[in-house]
N, C-alpha and C positions, 0 to 999 in steps of 0.2 A: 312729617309729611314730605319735608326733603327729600329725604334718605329714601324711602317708600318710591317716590316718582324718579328720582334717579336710576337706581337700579331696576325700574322697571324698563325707561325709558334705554337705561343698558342693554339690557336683553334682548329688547326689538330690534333695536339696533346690530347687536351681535348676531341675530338668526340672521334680518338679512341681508347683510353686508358681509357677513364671514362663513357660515354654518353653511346656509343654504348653495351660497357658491362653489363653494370648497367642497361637498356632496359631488354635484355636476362634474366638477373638477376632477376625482380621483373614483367614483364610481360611476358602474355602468348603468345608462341614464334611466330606466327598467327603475332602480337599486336605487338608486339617486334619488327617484319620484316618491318610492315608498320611505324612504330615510326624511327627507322633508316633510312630509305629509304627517309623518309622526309626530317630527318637531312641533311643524306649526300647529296640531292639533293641542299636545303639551301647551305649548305658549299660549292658546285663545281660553284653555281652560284657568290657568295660573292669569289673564290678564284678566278675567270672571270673577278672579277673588279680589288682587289686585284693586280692581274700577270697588269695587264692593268697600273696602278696606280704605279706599280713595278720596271716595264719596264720603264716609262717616268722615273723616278726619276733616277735610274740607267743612263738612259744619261744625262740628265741633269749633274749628277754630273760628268759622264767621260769628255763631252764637257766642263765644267767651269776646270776642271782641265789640259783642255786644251791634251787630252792623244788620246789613240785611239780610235776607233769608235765604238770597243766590248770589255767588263771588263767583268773579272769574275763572278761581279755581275751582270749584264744584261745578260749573262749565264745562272747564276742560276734560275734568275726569268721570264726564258724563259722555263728553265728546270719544276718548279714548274706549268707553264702552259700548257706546255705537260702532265705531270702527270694527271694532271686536264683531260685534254681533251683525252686521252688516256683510263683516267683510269675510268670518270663517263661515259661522253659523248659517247662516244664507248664500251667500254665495257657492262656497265649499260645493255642498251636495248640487245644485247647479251644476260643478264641472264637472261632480263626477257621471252624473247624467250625460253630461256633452260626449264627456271619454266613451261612452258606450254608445254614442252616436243618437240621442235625444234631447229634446229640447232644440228650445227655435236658437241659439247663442254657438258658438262654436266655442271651444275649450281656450283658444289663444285669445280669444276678447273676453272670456270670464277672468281667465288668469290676471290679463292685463286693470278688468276691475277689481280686483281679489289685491294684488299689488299696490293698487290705486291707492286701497282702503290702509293699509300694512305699512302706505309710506306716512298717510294720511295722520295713522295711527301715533308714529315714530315722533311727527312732527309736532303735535298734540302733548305728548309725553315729553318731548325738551321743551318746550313753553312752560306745560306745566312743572317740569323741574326747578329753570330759569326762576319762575314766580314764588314758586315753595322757599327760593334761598333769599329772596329779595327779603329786606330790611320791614318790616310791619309798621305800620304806619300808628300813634297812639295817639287818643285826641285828649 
């Protein structure tokens, strides 16, 4: 479960603080949009399996532990799939409406909630990491 929320919690991380920058950065911004948009499509599909793969493990380990039915880690990596689906899956087509000039939101305050959700997300996934490595408590 470690290992699983780490590297997920990587990857967010890496899109966007390096990937997505780095686009803007050295392509023309046209190029840049579509280069990102891939990414993050990629990433909301893979964090779909991820939350999915997250979820089982989280009980798994609350039930061998024999504990309650909901742990703060199946929380979290419920939380992380909200993000997800909150913040591509809904949001997402939102902006692209905005780009074509509909809907009542304009594209810079979807992004900036689209973001919101992405950082939301990031932060959810090092908790959850954080938590996965902590020591298990046995009674």
């Amino acid at each position: 479960m470690a290992w699983v929320a780490g590297v997920w919690a990587g990857g967010v991380l890496v899109i966007g603080t390096v990937a997505a920058p780095s686009a803007f950065a050295v392509l023309e911004r046209a190029q840049a949009g579509r280069f990102v948009a891939r990414v993050f499509a990629i990433e909301a599909y893979v964090s779909l399996a991820l939350a999915v793969l997250m979820i089982l493990l989280a009980r798994r380990q609350t039930v061998q532990q024999g504990g309650v039915r909901f742990s703060l880690e199946l929380g979290l990596a419920l939380g992380a799939l909200f993000c997800t689906v909150a913040g591509y899956f809904a949001v997402q087509p939102m902006m692209e409406a905005a780009r074509a000039g509909q809907g009542a939101w304009s594209f810079a305050t979807l992004h900036g909630v689209s973001l919101a959700f992405f950082a939301l997300k990031g932060l959810v996934l090092l908790t959850l990491a954080w938590r996965a490595t902590a020591p298990v408590a046995r009674h």
